[in-house]
SERO-4910 file (N, C-alpha, C, O; in steps of 0.05 Angstrom, whole numbers):
BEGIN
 pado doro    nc1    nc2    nc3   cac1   cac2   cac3    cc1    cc2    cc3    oc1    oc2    oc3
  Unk    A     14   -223   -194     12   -200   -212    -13   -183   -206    -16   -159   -210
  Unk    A    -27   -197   -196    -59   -179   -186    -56   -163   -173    -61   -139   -178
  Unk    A    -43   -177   -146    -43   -160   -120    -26   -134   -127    -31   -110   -122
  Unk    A      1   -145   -141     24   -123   -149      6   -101   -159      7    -81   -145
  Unk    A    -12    -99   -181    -33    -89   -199    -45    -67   -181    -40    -43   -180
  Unk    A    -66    -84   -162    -75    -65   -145    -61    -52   -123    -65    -30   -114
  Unk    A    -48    -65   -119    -37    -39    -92    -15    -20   -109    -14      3    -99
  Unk    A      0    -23   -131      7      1   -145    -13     20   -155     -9     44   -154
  Unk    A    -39      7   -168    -58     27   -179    -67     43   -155    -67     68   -156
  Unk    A    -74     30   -131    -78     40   -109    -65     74   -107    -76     96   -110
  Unk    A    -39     66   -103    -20     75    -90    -15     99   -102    -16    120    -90
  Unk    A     -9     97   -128     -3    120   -149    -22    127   -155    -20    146   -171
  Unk    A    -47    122   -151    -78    145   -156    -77    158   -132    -86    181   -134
  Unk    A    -69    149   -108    -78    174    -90    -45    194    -87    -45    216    -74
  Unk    A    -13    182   -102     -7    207    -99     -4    226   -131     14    241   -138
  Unk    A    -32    217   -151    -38    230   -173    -58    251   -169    -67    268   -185
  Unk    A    -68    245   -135    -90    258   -137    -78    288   -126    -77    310   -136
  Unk    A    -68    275    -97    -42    293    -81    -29    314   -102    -30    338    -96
  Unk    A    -17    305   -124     -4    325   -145    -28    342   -158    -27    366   -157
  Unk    A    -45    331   -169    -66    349   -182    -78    368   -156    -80    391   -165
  Unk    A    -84    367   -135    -91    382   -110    -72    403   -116    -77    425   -126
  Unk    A    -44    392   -106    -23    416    -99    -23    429   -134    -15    452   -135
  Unk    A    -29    420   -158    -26    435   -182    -48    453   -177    -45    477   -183
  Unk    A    -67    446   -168    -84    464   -166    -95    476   -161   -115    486   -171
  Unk    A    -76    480   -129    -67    511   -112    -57    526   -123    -68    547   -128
  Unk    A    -26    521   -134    -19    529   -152    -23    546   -166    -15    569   -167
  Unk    A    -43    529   -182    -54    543   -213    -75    581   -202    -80    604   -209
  Unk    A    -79    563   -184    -99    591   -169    -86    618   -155    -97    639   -152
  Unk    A    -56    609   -146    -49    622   -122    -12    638   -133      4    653   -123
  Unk    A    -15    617   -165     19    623   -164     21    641   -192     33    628   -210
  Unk    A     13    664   -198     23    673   -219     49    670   -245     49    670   -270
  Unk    A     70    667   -222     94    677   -241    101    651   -246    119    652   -264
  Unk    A     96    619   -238     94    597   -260    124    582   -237    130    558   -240
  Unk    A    138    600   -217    158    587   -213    149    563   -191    160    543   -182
  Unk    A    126    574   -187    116    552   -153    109    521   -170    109    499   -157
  Unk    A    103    523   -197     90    493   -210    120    483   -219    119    459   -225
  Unk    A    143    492   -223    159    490   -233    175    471   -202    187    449   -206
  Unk    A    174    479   -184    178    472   -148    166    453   -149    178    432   -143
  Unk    A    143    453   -156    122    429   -150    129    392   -168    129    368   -161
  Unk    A    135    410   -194    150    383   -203    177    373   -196    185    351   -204
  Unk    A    193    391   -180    227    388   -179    220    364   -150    230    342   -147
  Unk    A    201    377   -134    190    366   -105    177    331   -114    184    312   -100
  Unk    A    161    329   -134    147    304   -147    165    285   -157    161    260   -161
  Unk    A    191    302   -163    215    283   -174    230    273   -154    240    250   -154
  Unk    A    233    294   -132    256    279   -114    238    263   -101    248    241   -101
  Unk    A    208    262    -86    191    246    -71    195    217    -85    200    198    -69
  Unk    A    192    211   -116    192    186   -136    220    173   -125    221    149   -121
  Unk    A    249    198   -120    274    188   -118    276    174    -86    283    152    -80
  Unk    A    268    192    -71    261    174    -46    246    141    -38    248    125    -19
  Unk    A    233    143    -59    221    119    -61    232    102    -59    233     86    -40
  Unk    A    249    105    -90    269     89   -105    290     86    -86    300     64    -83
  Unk    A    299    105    -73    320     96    -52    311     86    -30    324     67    -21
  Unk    A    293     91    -18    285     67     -7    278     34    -16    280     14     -1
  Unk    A    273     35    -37    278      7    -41    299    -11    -48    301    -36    -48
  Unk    A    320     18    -56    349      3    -59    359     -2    -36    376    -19    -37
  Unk    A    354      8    -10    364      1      8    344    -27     28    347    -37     51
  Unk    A    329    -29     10    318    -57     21    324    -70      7    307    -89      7
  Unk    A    341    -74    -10    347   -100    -34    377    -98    -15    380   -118      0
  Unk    A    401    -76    -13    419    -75      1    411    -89     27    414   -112     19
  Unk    A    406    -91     43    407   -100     64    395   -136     66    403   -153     82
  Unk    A    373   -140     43    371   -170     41    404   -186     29    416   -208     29
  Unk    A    408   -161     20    431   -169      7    461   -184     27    478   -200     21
  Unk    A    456   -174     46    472   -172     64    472   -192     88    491   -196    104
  Unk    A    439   -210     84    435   -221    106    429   -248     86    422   -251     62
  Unk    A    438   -272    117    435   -301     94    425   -323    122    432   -320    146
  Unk    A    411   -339    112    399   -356    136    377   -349    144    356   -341    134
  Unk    A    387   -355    174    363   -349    191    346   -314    192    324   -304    196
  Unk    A    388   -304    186    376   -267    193    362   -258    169    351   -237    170
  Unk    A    362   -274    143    342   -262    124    320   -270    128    301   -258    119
  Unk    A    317   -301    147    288   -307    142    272   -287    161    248   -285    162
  Unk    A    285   -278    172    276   -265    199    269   -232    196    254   -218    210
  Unk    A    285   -226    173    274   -194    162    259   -195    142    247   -175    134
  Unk    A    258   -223    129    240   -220    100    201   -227    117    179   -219    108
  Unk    A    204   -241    140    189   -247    156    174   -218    171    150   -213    175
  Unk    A    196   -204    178    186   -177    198    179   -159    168    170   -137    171
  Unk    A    182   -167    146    182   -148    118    148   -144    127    136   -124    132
  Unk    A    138   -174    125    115   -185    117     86   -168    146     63   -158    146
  Unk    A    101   -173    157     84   -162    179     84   -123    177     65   -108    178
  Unk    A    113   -117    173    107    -81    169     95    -79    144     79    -60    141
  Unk    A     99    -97    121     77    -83    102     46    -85    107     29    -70     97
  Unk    A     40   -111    128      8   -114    141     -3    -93    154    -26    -87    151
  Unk    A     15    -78    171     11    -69    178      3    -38    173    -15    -24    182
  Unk    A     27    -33    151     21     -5    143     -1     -4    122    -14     17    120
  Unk    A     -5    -24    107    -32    -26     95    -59    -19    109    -78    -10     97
  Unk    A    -59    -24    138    -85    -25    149    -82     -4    169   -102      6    178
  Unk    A    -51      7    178    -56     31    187    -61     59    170    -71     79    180
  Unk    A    -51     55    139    -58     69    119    -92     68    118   -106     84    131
  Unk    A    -99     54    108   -131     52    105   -157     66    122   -178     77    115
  Unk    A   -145     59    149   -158     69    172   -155    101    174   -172    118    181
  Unk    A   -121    105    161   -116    136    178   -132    151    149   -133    176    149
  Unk    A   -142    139    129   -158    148    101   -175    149    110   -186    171    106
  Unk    A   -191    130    126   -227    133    130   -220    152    148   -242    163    151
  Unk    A   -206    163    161   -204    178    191   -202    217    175   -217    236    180
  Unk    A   -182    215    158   -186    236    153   -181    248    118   -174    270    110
  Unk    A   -186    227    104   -191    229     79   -204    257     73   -193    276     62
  Unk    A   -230    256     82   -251    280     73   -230    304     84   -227    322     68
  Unk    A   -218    307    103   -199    333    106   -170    343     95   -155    362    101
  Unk    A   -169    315     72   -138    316     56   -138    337     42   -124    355     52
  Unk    A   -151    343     18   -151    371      8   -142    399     19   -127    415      8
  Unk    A   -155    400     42   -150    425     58   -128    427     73   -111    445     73
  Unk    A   -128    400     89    -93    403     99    -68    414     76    -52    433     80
  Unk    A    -70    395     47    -51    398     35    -49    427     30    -28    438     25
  Unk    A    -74    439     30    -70    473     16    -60    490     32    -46    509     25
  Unk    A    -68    481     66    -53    491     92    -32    490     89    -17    509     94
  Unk    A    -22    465     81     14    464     89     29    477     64     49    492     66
  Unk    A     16    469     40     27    488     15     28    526     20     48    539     14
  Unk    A      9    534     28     16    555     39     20    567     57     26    591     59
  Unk    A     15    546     80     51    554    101     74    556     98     89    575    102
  Unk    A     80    528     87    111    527     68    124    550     46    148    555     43
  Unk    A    107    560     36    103    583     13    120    602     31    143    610     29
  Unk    A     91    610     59    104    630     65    122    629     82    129    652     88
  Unk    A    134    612     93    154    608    107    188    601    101    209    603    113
  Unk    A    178    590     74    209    581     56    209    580     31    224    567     17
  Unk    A    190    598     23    187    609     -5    177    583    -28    161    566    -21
  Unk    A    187    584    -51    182    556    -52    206    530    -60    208    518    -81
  Unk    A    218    529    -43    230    506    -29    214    493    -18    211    469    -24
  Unk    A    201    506      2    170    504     17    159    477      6    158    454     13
  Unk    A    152    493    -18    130    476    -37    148    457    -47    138    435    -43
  Unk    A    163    456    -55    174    431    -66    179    417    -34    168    395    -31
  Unk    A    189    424    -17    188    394      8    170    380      4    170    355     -1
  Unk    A    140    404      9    111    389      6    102    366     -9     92    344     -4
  Unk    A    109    379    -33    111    357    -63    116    334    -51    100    317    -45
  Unk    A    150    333    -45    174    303    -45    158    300    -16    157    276    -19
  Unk    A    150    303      0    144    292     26    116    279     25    113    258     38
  Unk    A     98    286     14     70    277     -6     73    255    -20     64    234    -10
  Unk    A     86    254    -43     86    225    -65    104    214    -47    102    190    -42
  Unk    A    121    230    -37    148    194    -20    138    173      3    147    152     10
  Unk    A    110    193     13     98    172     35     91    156     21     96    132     26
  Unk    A     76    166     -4     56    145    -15     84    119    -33     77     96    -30
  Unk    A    102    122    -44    120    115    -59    129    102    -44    136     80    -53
  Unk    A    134    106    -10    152     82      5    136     63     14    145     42     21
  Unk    A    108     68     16     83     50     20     88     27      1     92      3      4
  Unk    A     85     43    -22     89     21    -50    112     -2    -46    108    -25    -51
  Unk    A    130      6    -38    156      5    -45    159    -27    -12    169    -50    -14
  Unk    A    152    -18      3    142    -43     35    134    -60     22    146    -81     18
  Unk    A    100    -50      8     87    -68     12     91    -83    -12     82   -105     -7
  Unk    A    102    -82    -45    117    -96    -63    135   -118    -58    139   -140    -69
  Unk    A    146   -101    -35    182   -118    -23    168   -137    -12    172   -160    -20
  Unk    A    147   -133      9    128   -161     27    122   -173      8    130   -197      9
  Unk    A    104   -167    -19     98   -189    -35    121   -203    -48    115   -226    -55
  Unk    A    143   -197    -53    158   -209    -74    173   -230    -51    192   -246    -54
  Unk    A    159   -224    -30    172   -263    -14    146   -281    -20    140   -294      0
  Unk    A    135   -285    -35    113   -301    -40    109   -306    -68     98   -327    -74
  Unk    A    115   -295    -79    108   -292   -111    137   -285   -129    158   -276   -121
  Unk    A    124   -296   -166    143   -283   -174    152   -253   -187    133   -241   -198
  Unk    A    174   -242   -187    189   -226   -191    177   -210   -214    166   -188   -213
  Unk    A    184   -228   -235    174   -224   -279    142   -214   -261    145   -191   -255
  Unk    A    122   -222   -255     92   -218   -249     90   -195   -236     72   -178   -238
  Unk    A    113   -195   -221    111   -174   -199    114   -145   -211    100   -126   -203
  Unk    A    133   -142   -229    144   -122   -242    119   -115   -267    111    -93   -275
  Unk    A    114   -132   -273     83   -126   -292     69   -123   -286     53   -113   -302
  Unk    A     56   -127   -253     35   -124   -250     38    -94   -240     18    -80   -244
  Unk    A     61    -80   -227     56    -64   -226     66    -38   -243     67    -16   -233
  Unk    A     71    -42   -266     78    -22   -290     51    -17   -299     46      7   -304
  Unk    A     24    -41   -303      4    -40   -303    -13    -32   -286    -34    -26   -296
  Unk    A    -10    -30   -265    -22    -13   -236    -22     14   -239    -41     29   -234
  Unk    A     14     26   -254     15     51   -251      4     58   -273     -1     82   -272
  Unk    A     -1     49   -293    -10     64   -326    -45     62   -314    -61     79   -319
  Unk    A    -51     37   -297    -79     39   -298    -86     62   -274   -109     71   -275
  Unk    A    -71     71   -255    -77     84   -246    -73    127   -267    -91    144   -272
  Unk    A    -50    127   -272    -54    146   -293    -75    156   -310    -79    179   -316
  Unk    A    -91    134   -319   -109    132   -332   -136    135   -313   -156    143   -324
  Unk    A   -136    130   -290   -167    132   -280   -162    157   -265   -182    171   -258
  Unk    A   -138    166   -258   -134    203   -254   -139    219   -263   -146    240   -252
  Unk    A   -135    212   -296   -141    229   -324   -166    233   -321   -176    255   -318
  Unk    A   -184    205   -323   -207    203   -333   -226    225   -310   -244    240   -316
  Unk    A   -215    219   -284   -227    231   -264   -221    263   -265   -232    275   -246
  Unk    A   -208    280   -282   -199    298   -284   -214    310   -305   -219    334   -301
  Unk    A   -219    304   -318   -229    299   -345   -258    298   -343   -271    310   -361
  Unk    A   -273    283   -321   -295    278   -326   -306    275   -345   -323    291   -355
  Unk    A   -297    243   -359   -301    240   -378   -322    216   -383   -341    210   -398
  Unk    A   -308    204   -359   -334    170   -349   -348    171   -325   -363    153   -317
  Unk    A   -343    199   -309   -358    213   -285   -352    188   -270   -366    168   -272
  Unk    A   -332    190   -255   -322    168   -242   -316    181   -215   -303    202   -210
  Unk    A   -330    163   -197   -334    174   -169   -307    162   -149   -304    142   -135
  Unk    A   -291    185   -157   -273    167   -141   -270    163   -106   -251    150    -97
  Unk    A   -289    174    -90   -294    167    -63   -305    142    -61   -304    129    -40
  Unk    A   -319    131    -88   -330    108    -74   -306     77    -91   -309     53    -85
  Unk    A   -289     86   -107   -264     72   -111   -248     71    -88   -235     51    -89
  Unk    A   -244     84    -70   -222     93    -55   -235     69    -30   -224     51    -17
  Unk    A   -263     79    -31   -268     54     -2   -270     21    -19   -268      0     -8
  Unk    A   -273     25    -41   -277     -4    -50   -247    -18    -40   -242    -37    -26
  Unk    A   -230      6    -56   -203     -8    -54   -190    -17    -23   -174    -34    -15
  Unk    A   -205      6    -10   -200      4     16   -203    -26     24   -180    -36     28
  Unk    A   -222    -42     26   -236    -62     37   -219    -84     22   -217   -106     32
  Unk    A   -208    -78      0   -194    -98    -18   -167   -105    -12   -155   -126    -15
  Unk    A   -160    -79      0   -130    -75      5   -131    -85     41   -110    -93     51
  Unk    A   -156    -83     59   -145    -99     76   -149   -122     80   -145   -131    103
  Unk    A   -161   -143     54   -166   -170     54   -133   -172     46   -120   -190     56
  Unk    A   -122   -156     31    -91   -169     25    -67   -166     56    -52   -182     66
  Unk    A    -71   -143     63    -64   -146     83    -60   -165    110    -41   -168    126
  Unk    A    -99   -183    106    -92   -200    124    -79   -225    120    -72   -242    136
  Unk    A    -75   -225     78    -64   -248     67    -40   -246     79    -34   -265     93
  Unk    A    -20   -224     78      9   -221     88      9   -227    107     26   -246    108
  Unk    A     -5   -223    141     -8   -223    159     -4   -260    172      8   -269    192
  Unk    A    -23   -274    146    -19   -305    146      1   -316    139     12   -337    147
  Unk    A      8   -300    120     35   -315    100     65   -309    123     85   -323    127
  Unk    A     57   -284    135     83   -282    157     83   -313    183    101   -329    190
  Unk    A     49   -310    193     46   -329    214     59   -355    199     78   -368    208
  Unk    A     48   -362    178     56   -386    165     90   -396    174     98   -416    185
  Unk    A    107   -369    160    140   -367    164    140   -376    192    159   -392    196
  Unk    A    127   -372    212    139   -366    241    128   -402    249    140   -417    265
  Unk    A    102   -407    234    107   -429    247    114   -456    244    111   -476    259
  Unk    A    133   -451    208    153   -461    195    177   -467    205    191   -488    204
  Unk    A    182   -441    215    213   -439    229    215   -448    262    234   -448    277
  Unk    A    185   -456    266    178   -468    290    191   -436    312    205   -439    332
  Unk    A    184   -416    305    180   -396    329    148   -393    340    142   -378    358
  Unk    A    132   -406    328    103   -404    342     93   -422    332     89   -425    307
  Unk    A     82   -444    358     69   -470    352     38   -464    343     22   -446    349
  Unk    A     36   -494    323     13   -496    305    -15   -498    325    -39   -496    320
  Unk    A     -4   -503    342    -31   -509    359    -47   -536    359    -46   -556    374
  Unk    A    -70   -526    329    -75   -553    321    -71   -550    285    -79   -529    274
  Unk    A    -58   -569    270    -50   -565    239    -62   -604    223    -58   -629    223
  Unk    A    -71   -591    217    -97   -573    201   -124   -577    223   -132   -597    237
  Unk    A   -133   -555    220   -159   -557    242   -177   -573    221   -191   -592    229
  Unk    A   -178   -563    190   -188   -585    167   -193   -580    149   -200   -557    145
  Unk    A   -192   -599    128   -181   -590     99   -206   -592     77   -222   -609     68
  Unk    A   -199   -568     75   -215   -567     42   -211   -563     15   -223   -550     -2
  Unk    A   -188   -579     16   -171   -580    -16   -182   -591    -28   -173   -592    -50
  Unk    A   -211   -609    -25   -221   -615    -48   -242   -600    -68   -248   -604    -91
  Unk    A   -252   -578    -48   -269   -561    -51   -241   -536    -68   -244   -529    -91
  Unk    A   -222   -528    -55   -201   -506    -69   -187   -513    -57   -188   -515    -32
  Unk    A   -163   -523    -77   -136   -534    -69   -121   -509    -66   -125   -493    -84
  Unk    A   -107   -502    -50    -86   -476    -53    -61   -484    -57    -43   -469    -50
  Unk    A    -55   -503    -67    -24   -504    -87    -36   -509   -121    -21   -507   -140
  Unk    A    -57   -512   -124    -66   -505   -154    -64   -482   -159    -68   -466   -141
  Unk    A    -57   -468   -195    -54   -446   -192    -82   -428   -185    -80   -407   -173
  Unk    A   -102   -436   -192   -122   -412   -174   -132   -418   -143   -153   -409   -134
  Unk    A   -117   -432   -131   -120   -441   -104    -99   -425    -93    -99   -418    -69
  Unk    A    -77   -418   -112    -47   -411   -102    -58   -368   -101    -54   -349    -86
  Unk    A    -73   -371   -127    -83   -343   -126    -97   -327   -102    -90   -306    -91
  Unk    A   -122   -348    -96   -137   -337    -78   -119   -334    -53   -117   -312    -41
  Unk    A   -107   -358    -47    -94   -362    -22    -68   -334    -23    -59   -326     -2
  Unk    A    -56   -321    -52    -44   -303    -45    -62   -269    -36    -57   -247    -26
  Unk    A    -85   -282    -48    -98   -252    -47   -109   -251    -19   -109   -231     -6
  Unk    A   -118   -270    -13   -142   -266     12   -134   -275     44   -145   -270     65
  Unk    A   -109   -293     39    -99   -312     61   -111   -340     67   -103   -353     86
  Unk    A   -131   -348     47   -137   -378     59   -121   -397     45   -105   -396     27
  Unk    A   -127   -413     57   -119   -440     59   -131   -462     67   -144   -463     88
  Unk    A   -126   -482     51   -145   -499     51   -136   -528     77   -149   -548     82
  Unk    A   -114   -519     87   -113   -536    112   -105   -516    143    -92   -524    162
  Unk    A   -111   -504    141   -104   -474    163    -87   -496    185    -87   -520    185
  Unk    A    -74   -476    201    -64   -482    229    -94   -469    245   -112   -455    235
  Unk    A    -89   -479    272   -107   -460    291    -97   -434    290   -108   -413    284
  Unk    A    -73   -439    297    -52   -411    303    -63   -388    287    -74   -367    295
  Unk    A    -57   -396    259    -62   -374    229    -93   -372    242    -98   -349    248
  Unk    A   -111   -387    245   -144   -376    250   -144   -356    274   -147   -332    273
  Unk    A   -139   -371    295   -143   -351    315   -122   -316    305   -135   -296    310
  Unk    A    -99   -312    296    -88   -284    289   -110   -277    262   -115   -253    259
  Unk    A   -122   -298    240   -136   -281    233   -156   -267    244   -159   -243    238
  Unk    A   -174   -281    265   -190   -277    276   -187   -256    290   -208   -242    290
  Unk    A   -173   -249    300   -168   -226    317   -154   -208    303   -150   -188    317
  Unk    A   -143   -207    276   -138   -183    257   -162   -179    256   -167   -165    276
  Unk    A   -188   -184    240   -204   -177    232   -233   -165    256   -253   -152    251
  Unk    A   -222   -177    280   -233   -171    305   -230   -134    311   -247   -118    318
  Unk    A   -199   -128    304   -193   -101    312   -188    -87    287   -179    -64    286
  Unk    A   -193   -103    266   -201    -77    243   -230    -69    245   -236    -45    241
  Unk    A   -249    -85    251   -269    -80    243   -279    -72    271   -301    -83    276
  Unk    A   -269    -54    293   -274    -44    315   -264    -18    296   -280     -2    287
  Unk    A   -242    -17    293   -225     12    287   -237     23    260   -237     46    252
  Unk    A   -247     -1    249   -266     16    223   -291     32    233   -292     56    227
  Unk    A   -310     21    247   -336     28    275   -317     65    279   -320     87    268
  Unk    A   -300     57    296   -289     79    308   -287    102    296   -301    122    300
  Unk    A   -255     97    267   -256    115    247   -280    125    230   -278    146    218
  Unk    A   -302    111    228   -319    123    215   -338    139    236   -354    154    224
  Unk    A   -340    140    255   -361    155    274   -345    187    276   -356    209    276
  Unk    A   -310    180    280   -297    204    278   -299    222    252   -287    244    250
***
């Protein structure tokens, strides 16, 4: 329910922020009221894209049984690792220039397709962020349950609503550049949890040997089948008897994030 929590609050604060941006081109640039009117028709279909994208990831688990589900619920696990940490990176990379792009393309679009324009912008804006959601949910709900999953993130999205407001509002002077990197750093410790929990599958199903299992255990110190052993181990990826295998891919996840973080931030 945590993880669900945060990567929805995540997720739906930055495309709350995306909508208040484009409202507030808008508000500056659109007199006659029809371009905010675009802007919500565009916010609605981007939410509907979402949603269809996730129906068509429930359709297709649907479809597969055995080995070929363990094998897409497995590749689930690794594209949501992935897009978590290629998201994050392409944020520190060009975060500080999101504002301006969006106002660029809002009034290119404007003038190029009136506003139809602006509503693509809209639905093409929240649907990145909505199919992000929508991966990286589907990757958790092979690990966790369902009832938690669905609460945690109804609670993600109200708590994100709420720290949009507040930030709008300036009401608790809430800095949200320095939330965005917190979350950053939070969101790719979960990432490398998925990243484990996939290796785990693969070397379950014996497609990639253990190497050495357990290199050694510290279940007495934090058990990870207790429930806050089961927590950490979903949030962070440890475990309290590792394979080599799972060490060495963490090791080298965290080897080339933390090069590409170096990188993205000098850019």
């Amino acid at each position: 329910m945590g993880n669900a929590f945060f990567v929805v609050w995540r997720e739906s604060l930055e495309a709350f922020l995306i909508a208040g941006i484009l409202y507030a081109w808008l508000q500056a640039n659109d007199a006659t009221g029809k371009g905010k009117r675009a802007l919500f028709i565009g916010l609605g279909a981007g939410v509907g894209l979402a949603l269809l994208l996730g129906w068509a990831l429930l359709t297709v688990q649907d479809e597969l049984t055995g080995e070929a589900l363990e094998i897409f619920q497995t590749a689930t696990l690794f594209v949501a690792a992935g897009l978590i940490t290629q998201m994050v990176l392409w944020m520190r990379k060009h975060g500080r220039q999101m504002k301006a792009r969006l106002h660029a393309d809002l009034a290119a679009a404007r003038e190029r397709s009136g506003y139809f324009g602006v509503a693509v912008v809209a639905a093409l804006a929240v649907a990145r962020e909505g199919a992000e959601t929508v991966i990286f949910l589907y990757g958790m709900a092979q690990e966790g349950d369902l009832s938690a999953l669905l609460m945690g993130s109804l609670a993600g999205f109200a708590g994100a609503a709420a720290t949009a407001w507040l930030a709008a509002k300036s009401l608790a002077k809430l800095n949200i550049g320095l939330l965005l990197r917190l979350s950053s750093i939070l969101l790719l410790i979960l990432a490398s949890a998925l990243l484990i929990a996939a290796i785990d599958r693969l070397i379950g199903a014996g497609y990639l040997p253990p190497l050495i299992d357990p290199v050694w255990d510290s279940s007495m110190l934090i058990d990870d089948t207790t429930k806050g052993g089961k927590l950490l181990a979903d949030f962070s990826g440890y475990r309290a008897r590792p394979a080599l295998s799972s060490l060495l891919v963490w090791a080298s996840y965290w080897g080339v994030v933390l090069f590409a973080w170096r990188r993205t931030g000098r850019g």
